[in-house]
C-alpha positions in Angstrom: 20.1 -22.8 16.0 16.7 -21.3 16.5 16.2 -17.3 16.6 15.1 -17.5 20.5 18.2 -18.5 21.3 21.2 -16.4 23.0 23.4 -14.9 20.3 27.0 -13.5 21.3 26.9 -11.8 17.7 23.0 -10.6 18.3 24.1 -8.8 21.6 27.5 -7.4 21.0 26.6 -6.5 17.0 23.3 -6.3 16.4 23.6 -4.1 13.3 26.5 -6.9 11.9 23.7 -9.7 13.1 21.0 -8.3 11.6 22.6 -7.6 7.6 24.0 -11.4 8.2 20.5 -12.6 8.7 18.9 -10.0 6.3 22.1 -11.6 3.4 20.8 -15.2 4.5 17.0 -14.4 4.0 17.9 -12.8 0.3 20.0 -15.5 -0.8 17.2 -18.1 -0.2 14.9 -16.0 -1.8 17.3 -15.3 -4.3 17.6 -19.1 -5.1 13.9 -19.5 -5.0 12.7 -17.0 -7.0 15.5 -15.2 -8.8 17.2 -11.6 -7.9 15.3 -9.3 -9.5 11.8 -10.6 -7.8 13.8 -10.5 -4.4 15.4 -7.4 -5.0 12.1 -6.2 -5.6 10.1 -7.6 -2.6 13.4 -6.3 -0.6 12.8 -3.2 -1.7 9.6 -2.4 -0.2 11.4 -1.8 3.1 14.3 0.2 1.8 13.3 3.9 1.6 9.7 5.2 3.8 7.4 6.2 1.4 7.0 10.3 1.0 3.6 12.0 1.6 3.1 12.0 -1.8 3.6 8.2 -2.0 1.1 7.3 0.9 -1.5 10.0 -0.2 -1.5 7.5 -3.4 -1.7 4.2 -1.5 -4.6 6.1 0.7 -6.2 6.9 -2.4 -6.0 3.1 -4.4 -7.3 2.2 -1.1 -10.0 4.5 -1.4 -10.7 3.1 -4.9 -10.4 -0.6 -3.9 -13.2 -0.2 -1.3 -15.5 1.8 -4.4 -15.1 -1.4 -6.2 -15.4 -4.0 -3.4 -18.0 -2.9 -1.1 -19.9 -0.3 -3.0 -19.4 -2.2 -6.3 -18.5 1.2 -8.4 -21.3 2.9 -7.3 -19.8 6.6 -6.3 -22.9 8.1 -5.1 -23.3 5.5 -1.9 -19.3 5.4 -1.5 -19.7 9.1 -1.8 -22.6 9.2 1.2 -20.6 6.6 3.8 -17.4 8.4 3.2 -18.4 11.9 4.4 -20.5 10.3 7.2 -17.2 8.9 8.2 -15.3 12.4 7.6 -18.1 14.5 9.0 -20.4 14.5 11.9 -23.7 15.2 9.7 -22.5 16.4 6.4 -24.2 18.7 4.5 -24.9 18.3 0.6 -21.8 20.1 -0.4 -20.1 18.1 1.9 -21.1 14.9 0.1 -21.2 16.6 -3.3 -16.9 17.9 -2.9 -16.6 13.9 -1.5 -18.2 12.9 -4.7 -16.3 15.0 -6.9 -13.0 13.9 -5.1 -13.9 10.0 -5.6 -14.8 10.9 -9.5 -11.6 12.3 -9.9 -9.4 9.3 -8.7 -11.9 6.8 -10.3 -10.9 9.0 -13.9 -7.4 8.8 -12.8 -7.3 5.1 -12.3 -8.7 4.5 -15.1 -6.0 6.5 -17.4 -3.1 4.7 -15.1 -1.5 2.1 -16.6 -0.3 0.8 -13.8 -3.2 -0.5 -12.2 -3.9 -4.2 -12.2 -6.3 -4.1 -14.6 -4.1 -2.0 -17.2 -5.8 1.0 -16.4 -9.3 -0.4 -18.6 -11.5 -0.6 -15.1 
């Protein structure tokens, strides 16, 4: 039976209809790929992430576009970022940018957990 269709379960219990589906989903996943990997991609939507946790994915971000449009170079990543931030920055402005992308380009590159092992 195809999702679009009416569902007694999906109108009377749609909490109870949703965990069956959600079970279903797993336990193919679970036969493709093995439970730990789909305990882990179910996992992703298990708990919000804190501030903390998105001011990190803002700053890998952050560091992903250093590497893939500005090709590493801080200085020009440094200048479009706080003409982004700021209406016409002024040097400090750019400089404090600059200082900020340093600091999660040296972070990155003491984190093992980046793709690359931390050696980038």
């Amino acid at each position: 039976m195809p999702d679009d269709d009416f569902s007694y379960d999906k109108v009377t219990d749609p909490d109870g209809w949703a965990r069956r589906k959600a079970l279903g989903l797993f336990l193919e996943i679970r036969e493709l790929l093995g439970e730990k990997r789909a305990r882990q991609l179910f996992a992703i939507w298990g708990t919000p992430p804190t501030p903390a946790r998105l001011n990190e994915i803002e700053n890998m971000g952050l560091i992903d576009r250093l590497d893939i449009e500005f090709k590493g170079n801080v200085k020009a990543f440094a200048r479009a970022l706080a003409a982004e931030k700021y209406a016409n920055p002024s040097v400090q402005q750019t400089e404090t940018v600059e200082r900020q992308i340093q600091r999660l380009n040296v972070k990155r590159k003491k984190n093992p957990f980046w793709p690359d092992g931390g050696k980038g």
